[in-house]
C-alpha positions in Angstrom: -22.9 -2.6 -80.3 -19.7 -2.7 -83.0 -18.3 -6.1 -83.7 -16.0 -7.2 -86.4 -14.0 -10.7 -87.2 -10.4 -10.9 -87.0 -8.1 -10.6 -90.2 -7.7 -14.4 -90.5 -11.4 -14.7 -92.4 -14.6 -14.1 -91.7 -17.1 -15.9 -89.1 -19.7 -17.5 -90.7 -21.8 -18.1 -88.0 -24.2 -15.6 -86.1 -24.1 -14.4 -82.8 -27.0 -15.0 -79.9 -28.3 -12.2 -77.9 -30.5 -13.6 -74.3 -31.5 -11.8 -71.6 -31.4 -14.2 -69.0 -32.8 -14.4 -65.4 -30.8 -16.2 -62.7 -31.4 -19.9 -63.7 -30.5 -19.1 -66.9 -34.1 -18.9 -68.6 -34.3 -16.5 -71.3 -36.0 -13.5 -71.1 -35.7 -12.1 -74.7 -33.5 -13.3 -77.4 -32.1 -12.1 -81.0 -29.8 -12.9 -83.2 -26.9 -11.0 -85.3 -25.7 -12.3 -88.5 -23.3 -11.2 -91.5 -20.7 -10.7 -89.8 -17.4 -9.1 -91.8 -14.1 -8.0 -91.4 -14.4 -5.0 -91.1 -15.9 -3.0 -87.8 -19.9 -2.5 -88.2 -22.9 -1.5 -85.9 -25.7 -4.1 -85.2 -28.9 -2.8 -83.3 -31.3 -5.3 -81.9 -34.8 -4.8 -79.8 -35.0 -7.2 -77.1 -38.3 -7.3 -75.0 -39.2 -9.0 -72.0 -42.7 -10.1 -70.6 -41.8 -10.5 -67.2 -40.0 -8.0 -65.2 -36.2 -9.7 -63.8 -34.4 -7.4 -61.2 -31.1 -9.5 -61.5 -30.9 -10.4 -64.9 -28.1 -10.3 -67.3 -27.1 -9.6 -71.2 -25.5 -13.2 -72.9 -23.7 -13.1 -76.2 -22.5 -16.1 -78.0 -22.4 -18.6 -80.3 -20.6 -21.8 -82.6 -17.5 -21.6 -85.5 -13.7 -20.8 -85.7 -12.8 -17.6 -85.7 -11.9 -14.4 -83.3 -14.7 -11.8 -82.7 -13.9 -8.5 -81.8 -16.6 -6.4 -79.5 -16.6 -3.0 -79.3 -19.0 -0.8 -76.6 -21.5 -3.3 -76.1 -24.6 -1.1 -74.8 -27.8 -2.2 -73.1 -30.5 0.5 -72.6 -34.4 1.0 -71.4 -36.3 1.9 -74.7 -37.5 5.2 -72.6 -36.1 7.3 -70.7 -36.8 10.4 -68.9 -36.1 13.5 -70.8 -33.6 14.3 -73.5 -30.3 13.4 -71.7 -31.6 9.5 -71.0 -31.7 9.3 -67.9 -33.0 6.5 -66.3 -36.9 7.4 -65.8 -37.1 7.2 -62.0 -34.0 8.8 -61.4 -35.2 11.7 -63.7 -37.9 12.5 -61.7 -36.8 11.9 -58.0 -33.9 14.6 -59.7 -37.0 17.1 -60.6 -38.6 16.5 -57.4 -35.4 18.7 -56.0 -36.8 21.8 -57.9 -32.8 22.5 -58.7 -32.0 26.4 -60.1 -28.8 25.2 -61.3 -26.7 22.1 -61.8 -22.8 21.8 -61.7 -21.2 19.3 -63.3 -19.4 17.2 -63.6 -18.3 17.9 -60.0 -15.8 17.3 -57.2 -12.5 15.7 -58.0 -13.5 14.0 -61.0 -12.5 17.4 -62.5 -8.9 17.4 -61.1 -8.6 13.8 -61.5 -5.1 12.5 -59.2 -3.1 13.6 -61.9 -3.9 15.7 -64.6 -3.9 12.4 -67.1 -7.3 11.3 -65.1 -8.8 14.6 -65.3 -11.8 15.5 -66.7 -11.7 16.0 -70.1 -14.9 17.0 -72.3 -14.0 17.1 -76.1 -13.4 13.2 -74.7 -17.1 12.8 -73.8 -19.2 14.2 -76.9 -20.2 12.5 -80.0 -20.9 8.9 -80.8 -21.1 6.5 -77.6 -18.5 4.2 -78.6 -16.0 6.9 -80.0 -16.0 8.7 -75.8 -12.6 7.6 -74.0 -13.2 6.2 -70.9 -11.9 7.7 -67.7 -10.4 5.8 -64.5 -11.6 7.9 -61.5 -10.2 8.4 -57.6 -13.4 5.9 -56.7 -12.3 2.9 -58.3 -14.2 2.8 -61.6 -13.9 3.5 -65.4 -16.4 5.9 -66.6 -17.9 5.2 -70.3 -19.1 8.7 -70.2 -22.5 7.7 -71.7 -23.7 11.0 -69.6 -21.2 13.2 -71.5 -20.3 17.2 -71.2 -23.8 17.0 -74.3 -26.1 15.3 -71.5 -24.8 17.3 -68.6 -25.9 20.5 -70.6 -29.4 18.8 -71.6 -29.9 17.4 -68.7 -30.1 21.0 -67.3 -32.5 22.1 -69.7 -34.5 18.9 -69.2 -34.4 20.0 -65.7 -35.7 23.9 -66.0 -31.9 24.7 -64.3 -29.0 26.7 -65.1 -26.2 25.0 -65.9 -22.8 25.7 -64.1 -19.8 23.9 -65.9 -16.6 23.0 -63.9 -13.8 23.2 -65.6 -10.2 22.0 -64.9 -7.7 24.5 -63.6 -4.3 22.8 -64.7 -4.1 21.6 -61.4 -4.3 17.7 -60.3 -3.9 16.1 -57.4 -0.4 15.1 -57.7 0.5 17.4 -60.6 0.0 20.4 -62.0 1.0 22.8 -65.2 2.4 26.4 -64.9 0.4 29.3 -66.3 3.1 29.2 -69.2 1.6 25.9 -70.5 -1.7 26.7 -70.1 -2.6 27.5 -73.6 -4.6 23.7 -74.2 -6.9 24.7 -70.9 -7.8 27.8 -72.0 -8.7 26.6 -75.4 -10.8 23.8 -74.1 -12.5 26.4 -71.8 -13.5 28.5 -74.7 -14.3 25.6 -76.9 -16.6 24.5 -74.1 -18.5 27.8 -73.9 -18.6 27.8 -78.2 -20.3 24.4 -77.6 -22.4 25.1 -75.5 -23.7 28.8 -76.5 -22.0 29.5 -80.4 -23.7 29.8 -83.2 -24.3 26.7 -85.3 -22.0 28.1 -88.3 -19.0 28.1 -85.5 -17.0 24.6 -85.3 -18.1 23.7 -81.7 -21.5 24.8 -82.8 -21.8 22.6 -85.2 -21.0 20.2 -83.0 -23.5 20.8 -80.9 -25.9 20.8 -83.5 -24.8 17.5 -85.2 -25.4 15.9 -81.8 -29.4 16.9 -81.8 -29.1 20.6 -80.2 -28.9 23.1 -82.9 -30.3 26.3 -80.2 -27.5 27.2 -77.9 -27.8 26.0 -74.4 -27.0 29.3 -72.7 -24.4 28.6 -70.3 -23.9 31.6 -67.8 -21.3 29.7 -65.3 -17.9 28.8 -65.5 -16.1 27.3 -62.5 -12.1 27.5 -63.0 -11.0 24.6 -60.6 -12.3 22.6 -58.0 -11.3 22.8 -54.5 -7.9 24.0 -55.5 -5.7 26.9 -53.8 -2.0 28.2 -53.9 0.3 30.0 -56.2 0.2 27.8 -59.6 -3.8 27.5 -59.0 -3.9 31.6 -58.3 -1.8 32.4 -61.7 -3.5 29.9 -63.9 -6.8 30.8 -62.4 -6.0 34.5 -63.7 -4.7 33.6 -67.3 -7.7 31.8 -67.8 -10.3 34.2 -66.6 -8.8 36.8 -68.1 -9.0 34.4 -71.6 -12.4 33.8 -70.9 -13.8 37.0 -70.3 -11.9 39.0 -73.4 -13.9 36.3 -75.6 -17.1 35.9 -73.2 -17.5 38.8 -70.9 -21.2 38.3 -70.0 -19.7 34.8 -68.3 -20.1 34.5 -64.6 -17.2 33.5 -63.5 -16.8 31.1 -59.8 -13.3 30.1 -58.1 -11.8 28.3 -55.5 -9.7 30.2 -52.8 -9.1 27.2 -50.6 -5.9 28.7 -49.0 -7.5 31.5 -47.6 -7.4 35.6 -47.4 -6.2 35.4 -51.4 -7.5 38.1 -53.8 -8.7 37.1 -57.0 -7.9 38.9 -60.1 -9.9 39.2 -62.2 -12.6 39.4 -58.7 -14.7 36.0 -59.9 -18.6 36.7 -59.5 -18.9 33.5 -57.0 -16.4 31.7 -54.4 -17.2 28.2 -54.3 -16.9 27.1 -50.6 -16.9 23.0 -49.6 -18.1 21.8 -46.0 -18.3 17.4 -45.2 -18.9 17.1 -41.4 -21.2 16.0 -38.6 -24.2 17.2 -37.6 -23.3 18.8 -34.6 -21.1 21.0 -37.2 -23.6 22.4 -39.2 -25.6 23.4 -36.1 -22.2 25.2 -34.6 -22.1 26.7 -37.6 -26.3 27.7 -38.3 -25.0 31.6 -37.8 -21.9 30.8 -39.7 -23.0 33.9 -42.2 -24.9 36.1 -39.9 -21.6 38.2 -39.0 -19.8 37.9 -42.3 -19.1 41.1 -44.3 -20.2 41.7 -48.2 -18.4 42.0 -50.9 -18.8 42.2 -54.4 -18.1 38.6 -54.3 -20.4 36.1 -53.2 -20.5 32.8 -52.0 -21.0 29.8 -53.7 -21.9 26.6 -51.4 -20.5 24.3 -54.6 -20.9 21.2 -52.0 -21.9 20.2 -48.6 -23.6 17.2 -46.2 -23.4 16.0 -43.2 -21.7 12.8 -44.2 -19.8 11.7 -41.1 -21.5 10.4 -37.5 -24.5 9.7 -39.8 -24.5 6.0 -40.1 -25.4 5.9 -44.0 -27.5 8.9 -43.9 -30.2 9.1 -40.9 -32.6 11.5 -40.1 -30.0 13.5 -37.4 -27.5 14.3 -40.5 -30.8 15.7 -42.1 -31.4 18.0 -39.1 -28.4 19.3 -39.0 -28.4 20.5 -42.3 -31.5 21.7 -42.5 -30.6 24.1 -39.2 -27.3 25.3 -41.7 -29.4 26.3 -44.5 -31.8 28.7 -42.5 -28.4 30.4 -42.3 -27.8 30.3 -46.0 -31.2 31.6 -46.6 -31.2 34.4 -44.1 -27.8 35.3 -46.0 -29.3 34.9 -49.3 -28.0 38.5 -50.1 -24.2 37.1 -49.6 -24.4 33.5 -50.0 -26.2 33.1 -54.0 -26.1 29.2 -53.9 -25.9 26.1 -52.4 -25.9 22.3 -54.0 -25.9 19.1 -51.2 -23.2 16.4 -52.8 -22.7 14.1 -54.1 -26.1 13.5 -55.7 -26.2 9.7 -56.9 -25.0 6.5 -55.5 -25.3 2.6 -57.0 -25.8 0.8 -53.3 -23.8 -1.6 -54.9 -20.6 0.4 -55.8 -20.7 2.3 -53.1 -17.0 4.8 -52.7 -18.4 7.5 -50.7 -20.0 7.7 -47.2 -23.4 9.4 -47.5 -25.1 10.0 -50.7 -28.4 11.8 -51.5 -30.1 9.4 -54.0 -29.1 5.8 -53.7 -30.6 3.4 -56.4 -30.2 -0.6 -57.5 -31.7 -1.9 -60.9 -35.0 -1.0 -60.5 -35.8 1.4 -57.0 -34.5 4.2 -56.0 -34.6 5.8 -52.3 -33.3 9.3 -50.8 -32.0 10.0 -47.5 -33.9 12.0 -45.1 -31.8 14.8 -46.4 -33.2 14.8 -49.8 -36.4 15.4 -47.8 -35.0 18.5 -46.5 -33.8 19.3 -50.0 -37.2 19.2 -51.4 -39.0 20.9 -49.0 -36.4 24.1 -48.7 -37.1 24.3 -52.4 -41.0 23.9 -52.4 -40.8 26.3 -49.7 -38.6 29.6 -51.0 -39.4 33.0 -50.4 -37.8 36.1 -52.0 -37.9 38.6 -49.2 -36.8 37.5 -45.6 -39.0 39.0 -42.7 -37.6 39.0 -39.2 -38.4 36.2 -37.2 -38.2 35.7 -33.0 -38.1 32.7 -31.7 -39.3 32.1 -27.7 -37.6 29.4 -25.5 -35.9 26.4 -26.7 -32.7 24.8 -25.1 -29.1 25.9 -26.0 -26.7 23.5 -28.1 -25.0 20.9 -26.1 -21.5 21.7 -27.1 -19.3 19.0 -28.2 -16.6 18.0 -26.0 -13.0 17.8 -27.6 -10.5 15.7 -26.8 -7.5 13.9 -27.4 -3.9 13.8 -28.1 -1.8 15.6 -30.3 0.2 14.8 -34.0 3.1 15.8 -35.9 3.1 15.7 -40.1 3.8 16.7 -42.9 2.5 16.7 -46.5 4.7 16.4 -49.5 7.6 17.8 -47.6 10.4 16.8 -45.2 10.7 18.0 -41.9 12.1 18.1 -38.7 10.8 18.7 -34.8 12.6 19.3 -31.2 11.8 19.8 -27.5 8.5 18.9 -28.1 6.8 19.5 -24.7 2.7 19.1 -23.7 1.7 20.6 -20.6 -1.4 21.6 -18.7 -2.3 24.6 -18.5 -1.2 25.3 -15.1 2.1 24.1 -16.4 2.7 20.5 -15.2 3.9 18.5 -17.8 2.1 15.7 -19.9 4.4 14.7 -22.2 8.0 15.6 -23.0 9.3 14.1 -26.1 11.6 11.7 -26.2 10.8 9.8 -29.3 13.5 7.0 -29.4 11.0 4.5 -28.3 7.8 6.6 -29.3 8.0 7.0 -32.4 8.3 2.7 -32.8 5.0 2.5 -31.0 3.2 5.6 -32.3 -0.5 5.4 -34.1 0.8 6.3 -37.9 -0.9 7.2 -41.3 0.4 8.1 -44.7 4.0 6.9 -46.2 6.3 7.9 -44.0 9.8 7.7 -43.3 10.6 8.7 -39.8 13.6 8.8 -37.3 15.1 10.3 -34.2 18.5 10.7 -33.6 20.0 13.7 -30.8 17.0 14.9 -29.8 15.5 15.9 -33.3 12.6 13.8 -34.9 12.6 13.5 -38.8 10.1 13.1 -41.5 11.7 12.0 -44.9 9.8 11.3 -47.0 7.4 13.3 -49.6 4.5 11.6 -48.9 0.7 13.5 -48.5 -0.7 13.4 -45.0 2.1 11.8 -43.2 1.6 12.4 -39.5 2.9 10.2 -36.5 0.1 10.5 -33.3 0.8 10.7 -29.2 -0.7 11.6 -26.0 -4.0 10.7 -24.5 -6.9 10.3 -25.6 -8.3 11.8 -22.6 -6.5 14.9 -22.5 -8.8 18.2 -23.0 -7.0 21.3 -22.1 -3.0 21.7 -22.6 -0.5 23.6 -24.4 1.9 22.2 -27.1 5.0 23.9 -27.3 7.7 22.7 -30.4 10.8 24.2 -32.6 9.5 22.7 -36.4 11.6 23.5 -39.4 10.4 22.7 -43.1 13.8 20.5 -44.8 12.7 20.4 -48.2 9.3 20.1 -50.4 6.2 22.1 -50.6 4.9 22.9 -47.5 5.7 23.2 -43.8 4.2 21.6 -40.9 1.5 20.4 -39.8 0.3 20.3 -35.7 -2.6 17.5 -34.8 -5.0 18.3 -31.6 -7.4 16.9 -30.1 -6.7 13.2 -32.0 -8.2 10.1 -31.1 -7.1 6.9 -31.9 -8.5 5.5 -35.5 -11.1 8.3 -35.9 -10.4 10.8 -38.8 -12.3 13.9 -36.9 -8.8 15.3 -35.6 -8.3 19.0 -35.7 -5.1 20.8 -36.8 -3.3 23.5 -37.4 -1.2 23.3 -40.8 1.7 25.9 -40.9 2.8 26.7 -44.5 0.1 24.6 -45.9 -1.4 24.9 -49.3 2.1 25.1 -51.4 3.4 26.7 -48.5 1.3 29.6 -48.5 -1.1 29.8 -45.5 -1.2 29.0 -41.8 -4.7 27.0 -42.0 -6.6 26.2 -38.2 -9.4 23.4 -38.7 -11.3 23.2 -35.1 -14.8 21.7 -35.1 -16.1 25.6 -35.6 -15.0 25.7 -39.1 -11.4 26.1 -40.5 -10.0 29.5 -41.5 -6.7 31.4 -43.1 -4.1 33.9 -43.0 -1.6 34.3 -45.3 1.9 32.8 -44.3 5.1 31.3 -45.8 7.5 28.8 -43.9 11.5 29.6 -44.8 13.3 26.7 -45.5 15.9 25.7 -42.9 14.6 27.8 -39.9 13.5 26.7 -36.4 10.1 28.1 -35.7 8.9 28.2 -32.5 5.4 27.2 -32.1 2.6 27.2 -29.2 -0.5 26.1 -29.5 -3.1 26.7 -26.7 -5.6 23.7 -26.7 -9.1 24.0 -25.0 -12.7 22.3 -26.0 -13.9 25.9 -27.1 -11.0 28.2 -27.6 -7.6 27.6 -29.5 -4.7 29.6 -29.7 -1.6 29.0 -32.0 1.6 31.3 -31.9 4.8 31.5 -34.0 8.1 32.5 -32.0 5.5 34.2 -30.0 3.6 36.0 -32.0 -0.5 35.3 -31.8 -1.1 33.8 -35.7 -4.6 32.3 -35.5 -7.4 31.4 -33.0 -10.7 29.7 -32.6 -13.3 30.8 -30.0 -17.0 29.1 -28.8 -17.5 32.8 -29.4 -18.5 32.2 -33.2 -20.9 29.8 -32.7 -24.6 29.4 -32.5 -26.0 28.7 -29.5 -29.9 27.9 -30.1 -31.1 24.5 -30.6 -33.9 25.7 -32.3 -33.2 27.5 -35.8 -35.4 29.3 -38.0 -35.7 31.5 -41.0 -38.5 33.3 -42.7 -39.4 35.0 -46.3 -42.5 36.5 -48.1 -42.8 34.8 -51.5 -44.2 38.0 -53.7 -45.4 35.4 -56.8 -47.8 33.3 -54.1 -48.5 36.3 -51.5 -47.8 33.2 -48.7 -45.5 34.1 -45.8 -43.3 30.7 -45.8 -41.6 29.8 -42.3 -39.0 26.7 -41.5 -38.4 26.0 -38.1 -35.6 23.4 -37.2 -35.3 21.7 -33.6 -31.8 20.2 -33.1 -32.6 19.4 -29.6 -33.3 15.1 -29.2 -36.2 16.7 -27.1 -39.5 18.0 -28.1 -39.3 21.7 -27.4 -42.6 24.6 -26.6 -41.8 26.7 -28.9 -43.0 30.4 -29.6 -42.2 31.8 -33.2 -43.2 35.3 -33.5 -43.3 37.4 -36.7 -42.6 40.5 -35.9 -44.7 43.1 -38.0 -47.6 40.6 -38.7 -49.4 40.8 -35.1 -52.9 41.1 -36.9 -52.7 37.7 -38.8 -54.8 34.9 -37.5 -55.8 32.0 -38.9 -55.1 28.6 -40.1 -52.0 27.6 -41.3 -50.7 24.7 -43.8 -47.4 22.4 -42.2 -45.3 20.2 -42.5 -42.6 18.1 -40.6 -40.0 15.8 -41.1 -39.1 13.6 -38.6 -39.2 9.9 -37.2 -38.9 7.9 -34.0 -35.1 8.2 -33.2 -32.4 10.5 -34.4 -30.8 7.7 -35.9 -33.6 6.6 -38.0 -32.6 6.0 -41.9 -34.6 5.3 -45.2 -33.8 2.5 -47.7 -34.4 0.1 -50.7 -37.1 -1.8 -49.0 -38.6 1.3 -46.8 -37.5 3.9 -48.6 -39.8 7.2 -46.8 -39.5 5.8 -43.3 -38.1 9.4 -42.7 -40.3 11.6 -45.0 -42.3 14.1 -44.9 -46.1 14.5 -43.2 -49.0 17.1 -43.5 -50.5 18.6 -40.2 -52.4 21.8 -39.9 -51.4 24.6 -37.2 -52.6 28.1 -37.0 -51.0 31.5 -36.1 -52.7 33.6 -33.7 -52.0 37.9 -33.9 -48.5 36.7 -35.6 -47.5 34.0 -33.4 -47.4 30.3 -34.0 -47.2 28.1 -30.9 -46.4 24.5 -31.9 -44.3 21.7 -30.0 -41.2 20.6 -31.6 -40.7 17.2 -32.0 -37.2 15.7 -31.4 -34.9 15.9 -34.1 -37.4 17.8 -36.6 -37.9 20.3 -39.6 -40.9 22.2 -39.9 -42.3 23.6 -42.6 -45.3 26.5 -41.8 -47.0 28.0 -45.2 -49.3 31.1 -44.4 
């Protein structure tokens, strides 16, 4: 810690350290003296011989005077690796087998305005000379895990690190590519730390702070979940900045509007998905149709983190069935990271988290499981696979009534009309009494006066809901014109009251740049720009499996059941050329046990026994925690395969693991 006196003399008297348990019985105990006026550093070793799981740090003491304290610090003697870590969180960490890490990830890089944003010259250096950082999740950072530790923690892990850099944009602000000249030095100064020599200045920095060989960074992420025209220009300055200095960098960028072509073409596109389960199962095939390109995809986050409780064993299943798709695709989609990674149970600002800890234990979520065994378990060549029998998904059934929004913009809507689609009406909007009574979020600032409802205001996600719940197949028709702001106009479907799984379509969304269709299939993009001023004329055809929007009558976007996998059971399989064992994952969505067949075609001479495992538990719902932390964990069984097929009943709601 750093402590001085104030200016009006010096304090005589010493400080006391304790550790103290609950009834304030000391644990350990120290004590500081020669205390100045001036700032100084005091170390002292405090060691307890009994273990306390709620205990705290007490400083004090007797005399006149003001003391001044300064990054007061308590830390385990060891720790696990080079970045100190806490020991049990280091491993559980290496347990995941992880290629690569990004850091520092999600929105703490944009920060809500670029003021909050990440900033790494901020987090290297001595402890108490970081700046701390207010975040979107309601906490100061002291940035004891700095940019240094993020880089060592990789190499303490055996994985690549893949640094994410801010892109000038914020949530609520952002910087032209004119004024971009601070960004692009930081982003260079960053790769100089991490990879320059030590006679460079960054290097040197690197070196002072106990790294003198170059960590051999190979990824630079410009922006984080960001899209439109000032991200697109900045995100070009910059790469072209940071290839002309570092052209062996892998570059990886955002294209979050949609159907945008980067220049210069990035190495990686980094792709988010946060949904249900019954998402990730849709979507199992997601990549099986998608064409290459030179670019590939980068799955920078993803979890099924809603309809989950805090993280049960049906979340798990449903991504585990999305990532035998990823690793059937491995040739177009290059890598894939579950987020977010850690959670305090005691802070807790985000719904489902992969490693949840308290002082002392730590516990993952059935999804960790999955985690760990997709990565004990990877091949590098996939076979073809056939799978015999199994059940079809049980498609979700949509519906709902229907919004009208905006974000950061003003507009106005007329002759808004719902019918079925057989043409009888449902609703015709009259909203001089509807829009008093209507289900509202965001800050908005509406009105109706001769037939035309207005939004005012500039707020983000202002939308004002109607309709029934119970509606499932109708037609929307509107005139929408954008007043003033950044975007257009957004359309709601399918909405029911107090649940934030609504689908929509968002018209001149994303700085006014894209028509942008969300349905529980996935969301996708097509260029488009909303004139200020005009009436638009807009249709949307609403259904639980197909989706149809038009502008002044003109087929924009769609959705259809048509995209979606339909097998309950999923499966991939791969040849892993360093072990010679064929490796195969099975997945049954189904809350049934399932017969199954698995066939590998090509193999139909190889019989014997084989080595499995499964993950699964009593009941879908079925979570781990503190106190039973691998009620949902993995177990060992043995099966065999017999002239290339294995024949094994699927439990309910379970991954399989088969190593031949």
């Amino acid at each position: 810690m750093a402590l001085r006196t104030s200016a009006n003399g010096p304090f005589s008297k010493s400080i006391s350290i304790r550790l103290v348990d609950a009834n304030n019985n000391t644990l350990a105990s120290g004590i500081i003296s020669d205390i100045k006026n001036e700032w100084n550093y005091f170390d002292l070793t405090l060691s307890s011989q009994v273990d306390c799981h709620d205990a705290r740090l007490e400083l004090s003491g007797n005399g006149n005077g003001t003391i001044y304290f300064d990054m007061v610090s308590l830390m385990p003697r060891s720790s696990w690796g080079k970045s100190g870590m806490r020991s049990d969180l280091g491993e559980a960490m290496k347990a995941l087998h992880p290629t690569f890490f990004r850091f520092p990830g999600g929105c703490w890089v944009e920060g809500n305005r670029l003021a909050e944003r990440y900033q790494w010259k901020q987090t290297v250096g001595p402890i108490d000379s970081r700046i701390p950082l207010w975040n979107i999740w309601a906490y100061k950072a002291t940035h004891g895990l700095g940019y240094h530790e993020y880089l060592q923690l990789s190499e303490d892990l055996g994985a690549e690190p893949l640094f994410c850099i801010n892109a000038g944009v914020a949530h609520q602000d952002a910087v032209g590519y004119e004024l971009l000249d601070q960004w692009i030095q930081d982003a260079l100064d960053a790769i100089e730390y991490a990879n320059g020599p030590i006679t460079s200045v960054w290097g040197a920095a690197r070196a002072r702070n106990g790294h003198p060989e170059p960590f051999g960074l190979k990824y630079l992420e410009i922006g984080n979940e960001n899209y439109g025209t000032v991200y697109f220009d900045n995100y070009r300055r910059i790469a072209e900045a940071v290839h002309a200095r570092y052209p062996e960098m892998q570059l990886v960028s955002n294209d979050w509007g949609g159907s945008h072509p980067m220049n210069p073409t990035p190495e990686l596109i980094d792709e988010h998905y946060y949904d249900n389960p019954d998402w990730f199962i849709l979507n199992a095939t997601r990549y099986d149709k998608q064409p290459r390109s030179a670019t590939k995809i980068f799955i920078g986050e993803y979890a099924a983190n809603s309809k989950v409780g805090g993280g049960n064993l049906r979340g798990a299943v449903g991504e585990a069935a999305f990532m035998t798709g990823l690793e059937r695709n491995s040739d177009h989609v290059a890598m894939a990271a579950y987020a977010p990674l850690f959670c305090n149970v005691n802070h807790k600002r985000w719904p489902v988290n992969l490693i949840n800890f308290d002082n002392h234990r730590w516990y993952g979520l059935p999804s960790y499981y999955v985690q760990q065994m997709f990565a004990e378990n990877q091949g590098t060549d996939n076979l073809p696979l056939e799978i015999v029998g199994g059940p079809t998904v049980e498609l979700p059934s949509a519906a709902g009534g229907f919004g009208l929004g905006t974000w950061k913009n003003q507009a106005e809507f007329k002759d808004v009309k719902v019918t079925t689609k057989q043409g009888s009406v449902l609703y015709k909007g009259d909203f001089t009494n509807d829009i008093k009574s209507a289900e509202k979020i965001g800050a908005g600032e509406w009105s109706y006066d001769n037939g035309v409802l207005r939004q005012s205001s500039y707020g983000t996600g202002v939308t004002a809901f109607f309709g029934d719940s119970k509606w499932t197949e109708y037609v929307i028709t509107l005139k929408a014109r954008k007043l003033d702001g950044e975007n257009g106009f957004q359309i709601y479907f399918h909405h029911q009251k107090g649940n934030n799984n609504r689908l929509r379509w968002d018209i001149g969304g994303y700085n006014n740049t894209v028509c942008e269709m969300k349905s529980f299939v996935g969301t996708t993009s097509v260029p488009y720009s909303v004139e200020t001023g005009r009436w638009y004329d807009v249709r949307l055809e609403v259904s639980p499996m197909l989706v149809r929007g038009y502008i002044d009558g003109k087929l924009v976007q769609e959705f259809s059941a048509d995209e979606l996998n339909t097998k309950a059971v999923c499966a991939s399989a791969a040849s892993d050329s360093k072990s010679g064992d064929i490796i195969v994952k099975v997945v049954n969505t189904s809350d049934k046990a399932v017969p199954a067949t698995i066939k590998l075609n090509g193999a139909k001479n190889l019989s014997r026994k084989v080595s499995a495992t499964v993950l699964t538990s009593a009941k879908g719902t079925d979570e781990n925690t503190l106190d039973n932390p691998t009620k949902v964990s993995p177990k060992q069984f043995v099966s065999t395969i017999n002239q290339g097929t294995i024949k094994q009943k699927l439990a309910p709601n379970s991954v399989y693991i088969f190593r031949i």
